[in-house]
C-alpha positions in Angstrom: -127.9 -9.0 189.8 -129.9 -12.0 191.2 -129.7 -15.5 189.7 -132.5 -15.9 187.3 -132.1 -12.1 186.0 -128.5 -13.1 185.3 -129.5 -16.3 183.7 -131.8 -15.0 181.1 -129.5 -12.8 180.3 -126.6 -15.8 180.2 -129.2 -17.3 177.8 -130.0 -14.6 175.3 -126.5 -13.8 174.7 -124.8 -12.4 170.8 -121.1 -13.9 170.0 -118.8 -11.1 168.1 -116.0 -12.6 166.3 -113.8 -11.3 163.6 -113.7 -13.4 160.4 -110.1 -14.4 160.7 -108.9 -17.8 159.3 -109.8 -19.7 162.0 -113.0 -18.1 163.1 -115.4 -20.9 161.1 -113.5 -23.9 163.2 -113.7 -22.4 166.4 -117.7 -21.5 166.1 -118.6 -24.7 164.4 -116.6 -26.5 167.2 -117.5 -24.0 170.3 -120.7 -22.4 170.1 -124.3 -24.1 170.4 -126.3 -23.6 167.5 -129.0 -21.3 169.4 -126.4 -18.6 169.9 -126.6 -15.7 167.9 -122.8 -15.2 165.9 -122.0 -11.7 164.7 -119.3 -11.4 162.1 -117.1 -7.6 162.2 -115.9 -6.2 159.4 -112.3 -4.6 159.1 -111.7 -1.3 157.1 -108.5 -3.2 156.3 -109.9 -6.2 154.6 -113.1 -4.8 153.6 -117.0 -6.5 153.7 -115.7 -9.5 151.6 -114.2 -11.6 154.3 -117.6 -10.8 156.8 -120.1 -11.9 153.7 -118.2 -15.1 153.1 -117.9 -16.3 156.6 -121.5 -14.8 157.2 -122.8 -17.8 154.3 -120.6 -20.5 155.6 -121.8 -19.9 158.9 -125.8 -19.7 157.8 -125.0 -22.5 156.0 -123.8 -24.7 158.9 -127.3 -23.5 160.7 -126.0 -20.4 163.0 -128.3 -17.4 163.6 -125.6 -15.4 161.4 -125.2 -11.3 161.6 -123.0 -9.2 159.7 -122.0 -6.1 160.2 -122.3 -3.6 157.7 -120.5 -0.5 157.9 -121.9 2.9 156.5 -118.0 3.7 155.6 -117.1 0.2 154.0 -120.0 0.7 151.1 -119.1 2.1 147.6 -122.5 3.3 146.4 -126.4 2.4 146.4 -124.8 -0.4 143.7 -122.5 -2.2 146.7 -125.5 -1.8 149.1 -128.0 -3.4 146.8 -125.2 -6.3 146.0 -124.7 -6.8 149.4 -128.1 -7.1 150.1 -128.6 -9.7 147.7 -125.9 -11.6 148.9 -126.8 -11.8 152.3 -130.7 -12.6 151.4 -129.4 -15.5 149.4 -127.6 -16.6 152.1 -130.9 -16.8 154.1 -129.7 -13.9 156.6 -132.8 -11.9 157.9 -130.6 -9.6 160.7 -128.1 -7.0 160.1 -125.9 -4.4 162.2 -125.4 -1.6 160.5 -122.5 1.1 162.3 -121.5 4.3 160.7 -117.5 2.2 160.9 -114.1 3.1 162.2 -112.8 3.4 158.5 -110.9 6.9 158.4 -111.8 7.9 154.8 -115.3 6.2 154.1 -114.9 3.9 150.9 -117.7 6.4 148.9 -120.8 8.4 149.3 -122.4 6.9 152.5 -120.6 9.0 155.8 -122.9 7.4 158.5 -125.5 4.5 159.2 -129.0 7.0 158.9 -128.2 7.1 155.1 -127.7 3.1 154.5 -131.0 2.9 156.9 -133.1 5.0 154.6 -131.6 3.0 151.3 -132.5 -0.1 152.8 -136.3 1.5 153.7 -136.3 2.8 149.9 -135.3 -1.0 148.9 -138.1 -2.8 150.8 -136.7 -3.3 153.8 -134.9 -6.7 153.1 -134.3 -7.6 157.0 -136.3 -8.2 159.6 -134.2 -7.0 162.3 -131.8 -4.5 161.9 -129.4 -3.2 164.7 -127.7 -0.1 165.2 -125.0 1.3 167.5 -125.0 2.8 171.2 -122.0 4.4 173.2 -122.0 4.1 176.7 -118.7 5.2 177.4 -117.7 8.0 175.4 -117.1 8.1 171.5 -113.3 9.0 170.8 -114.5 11.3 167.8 -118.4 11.7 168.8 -120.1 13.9 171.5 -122.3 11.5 173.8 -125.1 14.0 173.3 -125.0 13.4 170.1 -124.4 10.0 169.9 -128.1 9.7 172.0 -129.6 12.0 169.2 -128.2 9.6 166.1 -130.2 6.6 168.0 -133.3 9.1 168.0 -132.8 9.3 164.5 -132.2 6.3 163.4 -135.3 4.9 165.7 -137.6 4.3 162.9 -135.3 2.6 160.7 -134.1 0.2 163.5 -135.1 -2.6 165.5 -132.7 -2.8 168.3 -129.1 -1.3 169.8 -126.1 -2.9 170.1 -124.0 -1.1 173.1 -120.3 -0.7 172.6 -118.0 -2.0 175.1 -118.0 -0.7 179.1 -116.9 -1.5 181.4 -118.7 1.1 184.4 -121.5 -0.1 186.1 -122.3 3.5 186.8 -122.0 4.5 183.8 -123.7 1.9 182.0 -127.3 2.6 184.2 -126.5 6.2 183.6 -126.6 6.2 179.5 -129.5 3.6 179.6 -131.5 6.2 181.8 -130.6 9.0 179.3 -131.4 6.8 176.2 -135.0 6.4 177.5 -135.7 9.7 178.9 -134.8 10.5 175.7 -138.0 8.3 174.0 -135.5 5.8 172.2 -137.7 2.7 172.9 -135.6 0.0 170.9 -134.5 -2.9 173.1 -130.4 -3.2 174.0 -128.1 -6.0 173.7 -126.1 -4.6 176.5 -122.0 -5.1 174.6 -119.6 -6.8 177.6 -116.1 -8.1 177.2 -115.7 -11.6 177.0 -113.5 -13.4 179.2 -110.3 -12.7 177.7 -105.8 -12.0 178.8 -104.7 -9.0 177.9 -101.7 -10.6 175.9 -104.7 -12.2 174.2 -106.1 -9.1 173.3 -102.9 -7.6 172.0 -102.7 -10.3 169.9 -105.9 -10.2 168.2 -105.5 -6.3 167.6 -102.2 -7.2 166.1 -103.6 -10.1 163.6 -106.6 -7.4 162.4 -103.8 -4.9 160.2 -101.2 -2.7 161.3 -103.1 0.3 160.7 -106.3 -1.1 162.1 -104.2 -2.4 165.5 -102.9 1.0 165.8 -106.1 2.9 165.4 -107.6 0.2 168.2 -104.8 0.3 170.5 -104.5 4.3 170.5 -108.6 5.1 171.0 -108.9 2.6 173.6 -105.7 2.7 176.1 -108.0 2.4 179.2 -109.1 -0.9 178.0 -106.4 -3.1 178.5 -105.8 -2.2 182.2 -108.7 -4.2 182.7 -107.5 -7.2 181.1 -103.8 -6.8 183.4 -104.9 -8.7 186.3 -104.2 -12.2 187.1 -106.0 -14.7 185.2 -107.5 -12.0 182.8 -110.6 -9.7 182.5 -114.4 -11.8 183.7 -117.4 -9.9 183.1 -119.1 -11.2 185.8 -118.3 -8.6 188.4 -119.7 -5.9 185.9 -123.1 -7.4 185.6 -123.3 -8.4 189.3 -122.7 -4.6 190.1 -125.0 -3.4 187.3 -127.9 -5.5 188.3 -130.5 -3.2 189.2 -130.5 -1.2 185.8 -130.0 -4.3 184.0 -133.3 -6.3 185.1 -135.7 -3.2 185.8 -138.4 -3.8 183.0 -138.0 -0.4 181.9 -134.5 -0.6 180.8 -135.8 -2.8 177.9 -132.2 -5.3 178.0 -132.4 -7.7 175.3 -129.4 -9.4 176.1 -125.7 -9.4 176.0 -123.4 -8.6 173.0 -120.1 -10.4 173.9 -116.9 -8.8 172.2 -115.0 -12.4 172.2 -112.3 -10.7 170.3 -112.1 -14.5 168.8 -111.5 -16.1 172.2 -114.6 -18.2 171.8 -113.8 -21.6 173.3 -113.1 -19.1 176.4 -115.9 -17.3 176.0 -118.6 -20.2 175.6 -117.0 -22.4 178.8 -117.2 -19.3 180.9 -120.9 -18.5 180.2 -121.6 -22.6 180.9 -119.6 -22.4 183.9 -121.5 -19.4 185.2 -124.6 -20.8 184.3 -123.9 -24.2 186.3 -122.8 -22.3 189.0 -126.0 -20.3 189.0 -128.0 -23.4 188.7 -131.8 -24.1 187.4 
């Protein structure tokens, strides 16, 4: 990708972090107040630990999103609770995926029924995000992955791409998702710098059952954290860079899965940057 295409998109860039103990030190301490922070939410510790750190962090100023999961929410009651939490914490931006939870917590299966809810309530955000799958879904067909973001167009006002690593691949699926007619800009979702022994650590501190649902439907990721010195992005959006910058692929931005490596994650974007220059 050339310079300034890689710059803007070094400059519009999302921070993922899981709302662990530490998480509100390390973004208060770490990230610039102009970066976008997006807060998971575990099917092992429920939405209460993302809505908390969600108002601490709008509080301190961030640009704060939470992820709601279809599977995490009781009933229209939880939804409308949650909503009203997250308005009175001054959040106007939410990302809502149908969630890895195994059993869903009650009536909603997937995102398309929380998106109408939220329609039928008013629609109480101004942006609201929904999920794409580059690389394969371990439980969905990528067909029908494309078709759930034709659905859930309308209620939507961007995707969020899940982690790949395939350059390939990456200009492939954004091809298909606008032959398709899905118009909704992408926050294309990269890797942050990050060890793999890192990595296994972070998916060990998330739950035992959540670690071993991560570790066993993503094996292939953590050959790419093996080498020396760890995984970079960089070689990914330097290979990529022709689908990335072509107007028509409508790239937002990048998603950055820091998996709570933040400090890592925020000197390797300003050291890139630098290196790129003005």
């Amino acid at each position: 990708m050339a310079a300034a295409g890689l710059r803007t998109l070094l400059g519009r860039v999302r921070y993922e972090v899981l709302p662990a103990k530490a998480t509100e030190d390390k973004v208060l301490a770490h990230v610039p107040h102009d970066v976008v922070v997006t807060v998971t939410a575990s099917p092992v510790k429920g939405l209460e630990p993302t809505l908390d750190l969600t108002a601490r962090l709008a509080a301190h100023g961030f640009p704060v999103v939470p992820h709601v999961p279809a599977r995490l929410l009781r009933d229209d009651v939880h939804l409308k609770d949650v909503v009203d939490r997250l308005r009175e914490a001054g959040v106007d931006d939410v990302f809502v995926p149908a969630g890895d939870a195994d059993r869903p917590a009650g009536s909603y299966h997937g995102a398309l029924p929380v998106l109408r809810r939220l329609g039928e309530l008013g629609g109480p955000f101004a942006r609201v995000g929904i999920t794409g799958y580059p690389e394969s879904h371990p439980l969905i067909h990528d067909d029908l992955t494309v078709q759930a973001m034709w659905d859930k167009r309308e209620h939507a006002t961007y995707i969020v791409s899940n982690l790949c690593f395939d350059p390939r691949v990456l200009g492939d699926w954004i091809a298909r998702v606008r032959a398709r007619g899905v118009a909704l800009p992408v926050h294309l979702g990269v890797a942050g710098p990050v060890q793999r022994a890192k990595l296994l650590a972070m998916a060990t501190k998330i739950g035992v059952g959540e670690s071993a649902r991560f570790l066993t439907r993503h094996p292939s990721w953590f050959l790419r954290f093996a080498a020396p010195g760890g995984y970079s992005p960089e070689p990914l959006l330097t290979r990529a860079g022709p689908a990335l910058a072509a107007p028509s692929a409508g790239v937002a931005g990048l998603h950055l899965f820091t998996f709570n490596q933040i400090a890592e994650t925020e000197r390797w974007r300003r050291a890139l940057l630098d290196r790129l220059g003005d």
